[in-house]
N, C-alpha and C positions, 0 to 999 in steps of 0.2 A: 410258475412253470409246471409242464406237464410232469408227475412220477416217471420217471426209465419203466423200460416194460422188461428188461434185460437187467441181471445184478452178475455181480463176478464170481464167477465157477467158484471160487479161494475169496473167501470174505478177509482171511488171516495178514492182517499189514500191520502188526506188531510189531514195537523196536527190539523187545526180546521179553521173551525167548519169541525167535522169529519163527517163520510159517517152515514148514517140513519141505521140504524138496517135491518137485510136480509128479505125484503118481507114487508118493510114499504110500504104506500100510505096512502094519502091523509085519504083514509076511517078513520083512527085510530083517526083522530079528531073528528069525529063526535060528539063525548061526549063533547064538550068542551063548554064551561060557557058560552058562547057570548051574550054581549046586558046585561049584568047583574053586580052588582056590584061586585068586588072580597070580600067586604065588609060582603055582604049578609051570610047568614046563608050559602046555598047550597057554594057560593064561598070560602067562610074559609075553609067548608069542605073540599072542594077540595081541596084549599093548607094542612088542616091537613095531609090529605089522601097521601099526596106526602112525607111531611114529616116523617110519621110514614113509609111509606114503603123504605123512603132512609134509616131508620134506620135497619129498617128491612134486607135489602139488605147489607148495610156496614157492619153490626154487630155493630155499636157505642154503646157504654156502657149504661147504663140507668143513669140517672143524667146528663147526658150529653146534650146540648140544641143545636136544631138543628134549625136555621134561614134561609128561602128564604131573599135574599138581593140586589138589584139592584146593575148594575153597572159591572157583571159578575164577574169574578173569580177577575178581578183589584177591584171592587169595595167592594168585600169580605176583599181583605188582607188591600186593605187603612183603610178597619174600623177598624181591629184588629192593625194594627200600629199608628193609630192618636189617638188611645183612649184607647189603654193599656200600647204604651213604654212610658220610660220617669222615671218608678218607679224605676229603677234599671239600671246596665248598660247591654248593649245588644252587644251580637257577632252576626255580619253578614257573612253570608256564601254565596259566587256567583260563579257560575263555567260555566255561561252561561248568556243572555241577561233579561232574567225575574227576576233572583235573581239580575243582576247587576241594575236592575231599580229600588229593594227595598233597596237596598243599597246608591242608588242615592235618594230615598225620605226622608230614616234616616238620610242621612250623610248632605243631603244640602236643605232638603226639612224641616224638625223637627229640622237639628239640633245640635241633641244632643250630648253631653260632652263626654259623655261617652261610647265611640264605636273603636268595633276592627272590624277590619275586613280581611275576610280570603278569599281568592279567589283562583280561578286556570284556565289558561287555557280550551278552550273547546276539549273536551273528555279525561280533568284529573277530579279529586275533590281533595278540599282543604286539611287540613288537618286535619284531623275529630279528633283524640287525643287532638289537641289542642285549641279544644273547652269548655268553661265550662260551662257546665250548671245552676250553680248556679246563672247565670248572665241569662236575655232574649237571646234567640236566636232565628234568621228568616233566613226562611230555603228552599230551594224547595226541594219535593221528588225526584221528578223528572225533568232534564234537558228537557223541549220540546224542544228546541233549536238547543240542543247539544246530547241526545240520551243519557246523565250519568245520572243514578239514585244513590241515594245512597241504598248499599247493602243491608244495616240492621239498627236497631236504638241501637245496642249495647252500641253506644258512646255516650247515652243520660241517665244520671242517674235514678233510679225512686225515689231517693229520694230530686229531683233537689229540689232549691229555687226558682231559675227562671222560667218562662214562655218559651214553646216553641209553634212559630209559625210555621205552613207548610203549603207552598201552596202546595199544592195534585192536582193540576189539572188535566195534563194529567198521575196520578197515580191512584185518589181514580177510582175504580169500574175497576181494572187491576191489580194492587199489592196489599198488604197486610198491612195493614197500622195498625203499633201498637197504639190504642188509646190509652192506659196507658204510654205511651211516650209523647203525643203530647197534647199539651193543644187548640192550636186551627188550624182547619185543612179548608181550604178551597179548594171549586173546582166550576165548573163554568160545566151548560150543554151539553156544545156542544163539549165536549172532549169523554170522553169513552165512553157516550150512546148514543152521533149522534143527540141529543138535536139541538133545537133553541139557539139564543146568546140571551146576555142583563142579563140574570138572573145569578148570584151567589149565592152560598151556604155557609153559614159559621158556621160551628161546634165547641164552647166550651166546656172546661170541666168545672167541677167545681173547678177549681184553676182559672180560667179564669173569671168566674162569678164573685170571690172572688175579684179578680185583679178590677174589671168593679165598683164592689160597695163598694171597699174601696180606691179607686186612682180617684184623678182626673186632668189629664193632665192640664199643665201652658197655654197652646194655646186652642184658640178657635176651637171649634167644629161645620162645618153645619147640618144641622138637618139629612142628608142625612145619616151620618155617627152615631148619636148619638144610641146608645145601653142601657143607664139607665134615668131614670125618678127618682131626689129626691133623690138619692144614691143608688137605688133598679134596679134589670137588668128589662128591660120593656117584660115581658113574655110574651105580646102577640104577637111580632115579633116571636117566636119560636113557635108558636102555629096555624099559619096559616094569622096573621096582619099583613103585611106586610108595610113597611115603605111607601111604595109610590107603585102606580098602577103596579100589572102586567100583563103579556098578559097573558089573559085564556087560550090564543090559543097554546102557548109554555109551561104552565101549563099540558094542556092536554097531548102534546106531549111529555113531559117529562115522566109522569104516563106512558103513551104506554112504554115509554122506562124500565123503574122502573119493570114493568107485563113480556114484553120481557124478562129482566133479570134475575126473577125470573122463568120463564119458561124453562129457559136451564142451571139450576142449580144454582141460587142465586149469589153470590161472586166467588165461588169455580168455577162456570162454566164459568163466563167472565176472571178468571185469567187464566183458562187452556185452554180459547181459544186463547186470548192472548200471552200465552205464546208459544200455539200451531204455530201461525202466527210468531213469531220471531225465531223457528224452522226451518222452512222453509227457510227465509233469509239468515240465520245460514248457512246451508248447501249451501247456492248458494254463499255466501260468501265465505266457506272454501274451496271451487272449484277453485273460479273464479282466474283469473288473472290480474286483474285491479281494483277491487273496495274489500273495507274494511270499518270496521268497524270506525267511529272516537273516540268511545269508546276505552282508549286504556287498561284498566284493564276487561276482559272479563266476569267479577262480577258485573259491574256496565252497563253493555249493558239493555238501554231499553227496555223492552218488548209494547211499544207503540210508542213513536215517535224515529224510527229507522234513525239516521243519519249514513250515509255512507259517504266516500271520494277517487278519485281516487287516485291509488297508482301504475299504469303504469308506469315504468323505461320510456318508451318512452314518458311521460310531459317533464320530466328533459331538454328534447332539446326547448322547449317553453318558450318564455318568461313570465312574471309570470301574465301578463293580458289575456296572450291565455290560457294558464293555466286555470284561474279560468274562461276562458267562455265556457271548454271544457261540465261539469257537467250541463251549464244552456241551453247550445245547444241541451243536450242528453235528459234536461226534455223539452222542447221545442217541440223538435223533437216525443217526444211520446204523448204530449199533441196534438200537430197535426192529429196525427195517431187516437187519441181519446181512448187510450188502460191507459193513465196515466193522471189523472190530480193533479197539485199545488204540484209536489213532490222534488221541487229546494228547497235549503238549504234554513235556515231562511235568511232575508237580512244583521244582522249582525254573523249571522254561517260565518266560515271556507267554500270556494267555497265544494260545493256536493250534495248529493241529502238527504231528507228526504221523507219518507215512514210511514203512521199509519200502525199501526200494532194490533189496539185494537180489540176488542172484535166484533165490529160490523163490520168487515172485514173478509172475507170469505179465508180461506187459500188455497183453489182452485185458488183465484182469483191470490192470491201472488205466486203462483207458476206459474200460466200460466204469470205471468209481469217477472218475473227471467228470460224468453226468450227470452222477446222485450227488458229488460234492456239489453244483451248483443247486441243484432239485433242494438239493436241505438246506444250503443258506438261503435261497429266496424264500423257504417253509419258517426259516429266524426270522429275518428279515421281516415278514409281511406279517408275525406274530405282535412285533412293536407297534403296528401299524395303527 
């Protein structure tokens, strides 16, 4: 094949930390707190000010308590599992590398007695029916890893017993997240709005608050993790106090992000650009001849972290280490070019490529890389030759 004469404006299609928002720079910090305490009057407001507009943006329910929490999206879900399981028994759900690490923190890190757990291969899901909710359940919405989301939250009672946790990472601010399902939802900045790292978000309901000041876990708690004061949830973490120092400066950037998204239609408009962008793949997928989806139910295909796999009849003659270094050649080889960059599978992913696809990715940009992804696999391809 001919080279593209054309590469994309934004080379940046990282699963994270994801690409900056179309027309970021530097300037957008300006506002930012610096030299002052996050403590300070102006600095709380600033964290309120973030917080009320992520509500704003997600739609989260009113009663609902919205915490900034160090530590990013890991340090969001340790807190809601070291300090809410244990009351009850919990079903784990993993279908990919992030849910299998929370599975590995319950099962041998906590513990506890009382644990199922349901798994599946990467690009199936487990078996969602034989779930109960009546029991805790910890969940991802979304597979980064592996590109499965789960479809819907049908399979989630509303008149459960139990707690449901979700990490929403590379979901909230892309899908649609039922808060009257989910009791606590976290995500971490630098996924769908192209944020800074280090910072995590963690949202309860009030079943969750409930859970916090009437339980108190048999193990010890570092302060880092702890959410009540005396039996009572400590409100001022959900109001702008945050546990321990944050960067004003990824504060700021975040708010830019928060403003962005409400400037091109709140929720509504980062889901259908999103979902506009896994359109695009969509079709260069159902073309192509060699690459698919590893998603294998076409309901559960992410609309953010798109994993793909080769599926060329001509691997089959490869042995199974040339095999899997066909996909890390092919991102390689476009990372050189500078037309792609970090789009090789996770390190424990199925050998292939991953692709963002969220909201702050431009679908010009994904349709002009649909030419160099073929341009580079025929450049593997004819290397074996």
């Amino acid at each position: 094949m001919t080279k593209p004469l054309v590469a994309p404006r934004r080379p940046e299609f990282s699963s994270g930390p994801c690409a900056k928002r179309p027309g970021w720079n530097t300037d957008a910090l300006n506002g930012a707190l610096l030299g002052r305490s996050h403590r300070s009057k102006p600095g709380k407001a600033k964290l309120k000010y973030a917080i009320e507009k992520t509500r704003e943006i997600l739609g989260v329910p009113e009663g609902y308590r919205i915490g900034i929490v160090p530590g990013s999206d890991t340090g969001a879900v340790e807190m809601a599992l070291w300090s809410m399981l244990g009351a009850r028994g919990v079903d784990m759900l993993a279908w990919e590398s992030f849910g299998a690490g929370w599975v590995t923190d319950v099962a041998k890190q906590l513990k506890l007695d009382d644990v199922n757990i349901y798994t599946a291969e990467y690009g199936e899901l487990p078996d969602l029916a034989a779930v109960d909710t009546d029991r805790d359940v910890v969940f991802t919405w979304n597979g980064t890893t592996s590109g499965v989301k789960v479809p819907n939250a049908d399979w989630i009672k509303e008149d459960r017993e139990g707690l449901t946790i979700c990490d929403a990472t590379s979901a909230a601010f892309a899908m649609d997240l039922p808060f009257e399902k989910l009791d606590v939802v976290t995500y971490s900045w630098q996924k769908v709005l192209g944020g800074e790292a280090a910072h995590g978000v963690l949202i309860l309901s009030p079943r969750a608050v409930e859970r916090l000041e009437n339980y108190t876990p048999s193990w010890p708690l570092p302060k880092i993790f702890r959410l009540t004061k005396g039996g009572k949830l400590i409100e001022g973490i959900f109001e702008g106090a945050t546990i321990n120092t944050p960067s004003m400066l990824c504060v700021e950037d975040y708010i830019d992000a928060l403003e962005w998204a409400d400037s091109i239609g709140g929720l509504k408009g980062l889901i259908a650009k999103s979902e506009a962008n896994l359109k695009v793949l969509s079709d260069w997928v159902e073309a192509s001849e060699w690459a698919a989806f590893l998603a294998a139910d076409p309901a559960t295909i992410s609309n953010t972290s798109v994993c793909l796999k080769v599926v060329d009849p001509w691997l089959a003659g490869l042995d199974a280490d040339a095999q899997a270094a066909v996909p890390k050649k092919l991102a390689s080889l476009l990372d050189a070019e500078g037309v792609a960059f970090d789009i090789g599978a996770y390190r424990d992913a199925p050998p292939g490529l991953r692709i963002w696809a969220g909201a702050t990715v431009e679908a010009e940009d994904l349709q002009t890389l649909t030419a160099w992804l073929d341009w580079a696999y025929s450049e593997v391809k004819a290397s074996h030759a």
